[in-house]
Structure formats: structure tokens, C-alpha cells
Kinemage of the C-alpha trace (Angstrom):
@kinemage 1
@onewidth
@group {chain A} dominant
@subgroup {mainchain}
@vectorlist {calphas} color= white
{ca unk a 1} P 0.000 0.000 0.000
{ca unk a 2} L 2.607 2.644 0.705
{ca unk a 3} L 4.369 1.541 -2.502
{ca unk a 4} L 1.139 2.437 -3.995
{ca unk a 5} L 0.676 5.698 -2.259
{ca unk a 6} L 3.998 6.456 -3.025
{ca unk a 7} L 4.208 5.600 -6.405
{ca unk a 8} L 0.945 7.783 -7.253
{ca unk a 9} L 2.604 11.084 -5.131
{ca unk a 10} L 5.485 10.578 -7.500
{ca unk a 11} L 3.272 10.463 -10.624
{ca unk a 12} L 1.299 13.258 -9.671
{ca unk a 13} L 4.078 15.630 -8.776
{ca unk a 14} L 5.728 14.659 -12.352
{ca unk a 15} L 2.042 15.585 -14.291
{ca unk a 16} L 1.768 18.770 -12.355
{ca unk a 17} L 5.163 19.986 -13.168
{ca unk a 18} L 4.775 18.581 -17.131
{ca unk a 19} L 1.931 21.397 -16.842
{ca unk a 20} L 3.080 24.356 -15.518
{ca unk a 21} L 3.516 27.485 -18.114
{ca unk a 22} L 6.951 28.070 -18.528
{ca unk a 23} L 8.430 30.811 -20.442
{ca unk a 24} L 10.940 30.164 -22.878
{ca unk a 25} L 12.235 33.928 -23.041
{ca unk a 26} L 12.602 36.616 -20.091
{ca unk a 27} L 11.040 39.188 -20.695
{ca unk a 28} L 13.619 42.619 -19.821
{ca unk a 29} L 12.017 45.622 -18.430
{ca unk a 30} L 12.834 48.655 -21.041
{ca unk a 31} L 14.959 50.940 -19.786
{ca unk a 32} L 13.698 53.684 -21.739
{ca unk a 33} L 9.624 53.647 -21.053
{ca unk a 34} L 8.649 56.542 -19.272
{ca unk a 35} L 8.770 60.234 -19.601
{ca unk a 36} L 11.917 61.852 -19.940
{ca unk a 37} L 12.720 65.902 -19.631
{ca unk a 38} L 15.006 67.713 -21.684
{ca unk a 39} L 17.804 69.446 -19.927
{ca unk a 40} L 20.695 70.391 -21.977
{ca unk a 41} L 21.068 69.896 -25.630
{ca unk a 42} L 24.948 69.813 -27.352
{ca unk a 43} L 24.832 70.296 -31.020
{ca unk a 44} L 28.651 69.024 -31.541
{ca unk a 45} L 30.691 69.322 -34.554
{ca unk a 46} L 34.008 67.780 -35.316
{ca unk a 47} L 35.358 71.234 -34.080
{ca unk a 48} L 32.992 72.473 -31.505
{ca unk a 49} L 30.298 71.938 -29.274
{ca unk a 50} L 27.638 74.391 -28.888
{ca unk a 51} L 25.352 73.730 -24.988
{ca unk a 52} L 21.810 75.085 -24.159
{ca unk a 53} L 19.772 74.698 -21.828
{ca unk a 54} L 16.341 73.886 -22.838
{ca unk a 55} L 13.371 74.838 -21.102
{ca unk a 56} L 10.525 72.780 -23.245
{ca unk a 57} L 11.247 69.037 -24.528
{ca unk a 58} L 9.856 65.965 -23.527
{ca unk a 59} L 10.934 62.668 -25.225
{ca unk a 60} L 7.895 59.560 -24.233
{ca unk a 61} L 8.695 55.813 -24.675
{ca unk a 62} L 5.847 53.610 -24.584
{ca unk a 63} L 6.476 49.943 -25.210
{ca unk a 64} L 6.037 50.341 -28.893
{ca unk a 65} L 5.984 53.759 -29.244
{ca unk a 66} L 7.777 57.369 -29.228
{ca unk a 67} L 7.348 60.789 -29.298
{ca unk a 68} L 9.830 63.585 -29.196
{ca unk a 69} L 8.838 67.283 -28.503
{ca unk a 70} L 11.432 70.138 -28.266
{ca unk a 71} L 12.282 73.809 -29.171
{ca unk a 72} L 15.662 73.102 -30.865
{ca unk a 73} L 16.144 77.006 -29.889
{ca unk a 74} L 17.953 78.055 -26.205
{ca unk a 75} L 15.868 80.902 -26.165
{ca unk a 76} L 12.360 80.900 -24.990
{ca unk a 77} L 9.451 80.705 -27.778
{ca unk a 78} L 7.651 84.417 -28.155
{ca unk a 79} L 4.027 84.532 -27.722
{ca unk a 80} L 1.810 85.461 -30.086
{ca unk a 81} L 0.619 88.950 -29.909
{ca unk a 82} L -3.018 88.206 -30.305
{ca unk a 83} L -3.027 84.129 -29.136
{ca unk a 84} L -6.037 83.845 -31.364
{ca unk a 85} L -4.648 85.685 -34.695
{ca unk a 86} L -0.881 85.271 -34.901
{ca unk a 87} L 0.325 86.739 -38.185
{ca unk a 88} L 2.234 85.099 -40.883
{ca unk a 89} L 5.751 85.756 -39.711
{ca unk a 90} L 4.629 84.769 -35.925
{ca unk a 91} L 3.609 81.526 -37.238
{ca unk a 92} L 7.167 81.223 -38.847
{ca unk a 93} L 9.008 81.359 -36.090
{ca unk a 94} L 6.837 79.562 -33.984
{ca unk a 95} L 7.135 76.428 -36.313
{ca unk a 96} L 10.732 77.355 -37.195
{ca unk a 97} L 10.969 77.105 -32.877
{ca unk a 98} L 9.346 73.137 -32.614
{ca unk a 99} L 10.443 69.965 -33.445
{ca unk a 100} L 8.145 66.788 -32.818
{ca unk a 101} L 8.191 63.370 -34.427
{ca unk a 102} L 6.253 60.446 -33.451
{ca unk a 103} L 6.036 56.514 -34.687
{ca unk a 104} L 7.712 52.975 -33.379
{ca unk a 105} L 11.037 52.037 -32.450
{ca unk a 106} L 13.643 49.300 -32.096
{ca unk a 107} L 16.286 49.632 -29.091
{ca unk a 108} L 19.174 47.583 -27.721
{ca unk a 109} L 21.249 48.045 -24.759
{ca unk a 110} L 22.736 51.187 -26.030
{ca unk a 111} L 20.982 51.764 -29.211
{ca unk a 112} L 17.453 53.042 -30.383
{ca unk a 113} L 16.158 53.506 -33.774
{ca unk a 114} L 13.223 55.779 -34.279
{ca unk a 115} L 10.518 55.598 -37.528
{ca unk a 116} L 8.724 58.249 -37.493
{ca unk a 117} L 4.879 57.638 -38.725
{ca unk a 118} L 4.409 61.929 -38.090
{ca unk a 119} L 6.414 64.455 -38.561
{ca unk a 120} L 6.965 67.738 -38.171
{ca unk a 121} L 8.758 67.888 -41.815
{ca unk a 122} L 6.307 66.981 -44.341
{ca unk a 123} L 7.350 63.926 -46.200
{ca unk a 124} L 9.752 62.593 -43.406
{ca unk a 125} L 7.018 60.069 -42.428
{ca unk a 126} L 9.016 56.603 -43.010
{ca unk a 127} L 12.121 58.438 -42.070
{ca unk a 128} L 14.890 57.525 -39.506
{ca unk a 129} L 16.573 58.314 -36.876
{ca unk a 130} L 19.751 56.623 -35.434
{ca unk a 131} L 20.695 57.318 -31.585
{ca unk a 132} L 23.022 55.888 -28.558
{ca unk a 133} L 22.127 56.242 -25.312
{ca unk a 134} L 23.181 55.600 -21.334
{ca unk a 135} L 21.184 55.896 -18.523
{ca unk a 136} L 22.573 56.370 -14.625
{ca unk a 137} L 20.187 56.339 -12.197
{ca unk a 138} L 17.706 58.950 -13.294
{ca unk a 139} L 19.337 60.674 -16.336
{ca unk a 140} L 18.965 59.417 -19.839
{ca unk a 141} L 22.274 61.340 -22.320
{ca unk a 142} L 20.577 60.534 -25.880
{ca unk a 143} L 22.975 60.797 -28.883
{ca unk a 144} L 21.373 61.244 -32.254
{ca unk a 145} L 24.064 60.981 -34.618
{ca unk a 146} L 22.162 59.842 -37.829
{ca unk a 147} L 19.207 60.184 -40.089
{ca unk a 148} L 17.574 58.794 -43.558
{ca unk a 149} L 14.778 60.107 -45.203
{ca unk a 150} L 12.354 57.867 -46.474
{ca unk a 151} L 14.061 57.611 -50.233
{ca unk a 152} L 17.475 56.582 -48.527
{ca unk a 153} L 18.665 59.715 -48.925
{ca unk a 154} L 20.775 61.531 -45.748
{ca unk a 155} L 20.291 65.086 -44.664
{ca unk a 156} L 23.244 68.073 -45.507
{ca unk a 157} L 24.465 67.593 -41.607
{ca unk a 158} L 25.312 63.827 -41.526
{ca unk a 159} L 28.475 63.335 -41.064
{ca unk a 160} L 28.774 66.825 -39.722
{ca unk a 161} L 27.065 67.540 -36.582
{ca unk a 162} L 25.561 65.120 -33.438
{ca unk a 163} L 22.838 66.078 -31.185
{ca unk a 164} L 23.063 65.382 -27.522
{ca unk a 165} L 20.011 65.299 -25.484
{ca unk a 166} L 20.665 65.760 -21.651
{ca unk a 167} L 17.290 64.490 -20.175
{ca unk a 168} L 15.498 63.611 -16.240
{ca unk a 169} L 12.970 60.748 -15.601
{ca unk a 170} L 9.816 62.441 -15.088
């Protein structure tokens, strides 16, 4: 009888574990989800490095998605005289003051590729853009150093200039 009872404990314990979900892959938490802050930006060339501080830019990662919003400017936007009827040239410069881009990306450990899906440059949907990154503790430093339009092609400053982004957890 206890051969019995023993053999059946045995059998059942082997079915119960032949059940249990297991996963195959671990799943990593991504390091970049969340809302980051713009600092600092560093537009560096081969010969100098020009540092702002920015007071508007957000940059959101969302499991499958991003969105970048900044004033590429160190100076503060202006305000529209009348907020309800800005004039031609105030709507200039405020657009010529914005950047924002939106769509999926692809990351690594130290890389992340955006695509954008919209853009603040019309025709740059399908475009993309090529970045490093490291993150201490709260701060995310965000490198874009490249860029291709949808048709392949690469913009005037590739090769020339990289774009630092100096950012907080939010």
C-alpha cells in the first residue's frame, strides 16, 4: 500500500510539473519607457560643441511607441501677440521654434532607432533616426548621430554635426 501511495505522489508531482507554463524567453524591463525631460542639448561638430539649456522638450517611450517634442532654440518661444490671430511671420518662427516626431522604435542596450509615422517635416514620415544612449540612475544622455529620409537619402548635416540630449525621468 505505501508503494502504492507512493508511487501515485510521485506520478502526480511529475504531471503537475509537465503542466506548468513556462516561459521560454525573459522578458527585460525597457529601460527607456517613461517620460523623460530635456535638460541640456549639445549640437557638436568635429570642431565644436555648442550647450543650451532647454526649457521645453519631452521625449515619451511607450512599449512600442515614441514621441519627441522640443524647441531646438535656447531661447524661450515668443508669444503670439493676439493668441487667437498670430500673423504670418509669428507663425514662422513659432514652427521654425518646434520639433516633434512620433512613430515605433527598435532599441538595444545602447541603441534606439526611431521611424517616425508623423512628422513635423512633411514627407519625413518613413524616415529615420539613429541614436546611442546611457542611462545612470535617473538621467537618460541621448545621442542622435544619424538620419535617412524615407528615399534613402541623408540630410546636408550627416556626417557633420551630433545632437546630444541631456534628459530627467519624469
Amino acid at each position: 500500500m505505501k508503494k502504492h501511495i507512493l508511487l501515485s505522489f510521485t506520478i502526480l508531482i511529475v504531471l503537475s510539473s509537465c503542466n506548468s507554463p513556462k516561459k521560454d524567453v525573459i522578458e527585460k524591463t525597457n529601460p527607456l519607457e517613461g517620460s523623460w525631460k530635456m535638460q541640456e542639448i549639445h549640437y557638436i561638430y568635429k570642431d565644436t560643441t555648442y550647450i543650451g539649456n532647454i526649457t521645453y522638450g519631452t521625449l515619451l517611450f511607450a512599449p512600442k511607441r515614441y514621441s519627441l517634442l522640443y524647441n531646438p532654440w535656447t531661447i524661450e518661444r515668443k508669444a503670439f501677440d493676439t493668441l487667437s490671430k498670430p500673423t504670418d511671420a509669428e507663425i514662422k518662427a513659432a514652427f521654425q521654434s518646434i520639433v516633434f516626431n512620433s512613430g515605433s522604435y527598435v532599441y538595444s542596450d545602447s541603441t534606439v532607432v526611431t521611424t517616425a509615422d508623423m512628422a513635423k517635416v512633411p514627407g519625413f514620415e518613413g524616415g529615420k533616426q539613429f541614436y546611442n544612449y546611457s542611462i545612470k540612475d535617473d538621467k537618460l544622455d541621448i545621442m542622435m548621430y544619424d538620419e535617412t529620409y524615407p528615399d534613402g537619402k541623408k540630410p546636408e548635416w550627416y556626417g557633420k554635426l551630433k545632437i546630444l540630449f541631456k534628459m530627467k525621468k519624469e
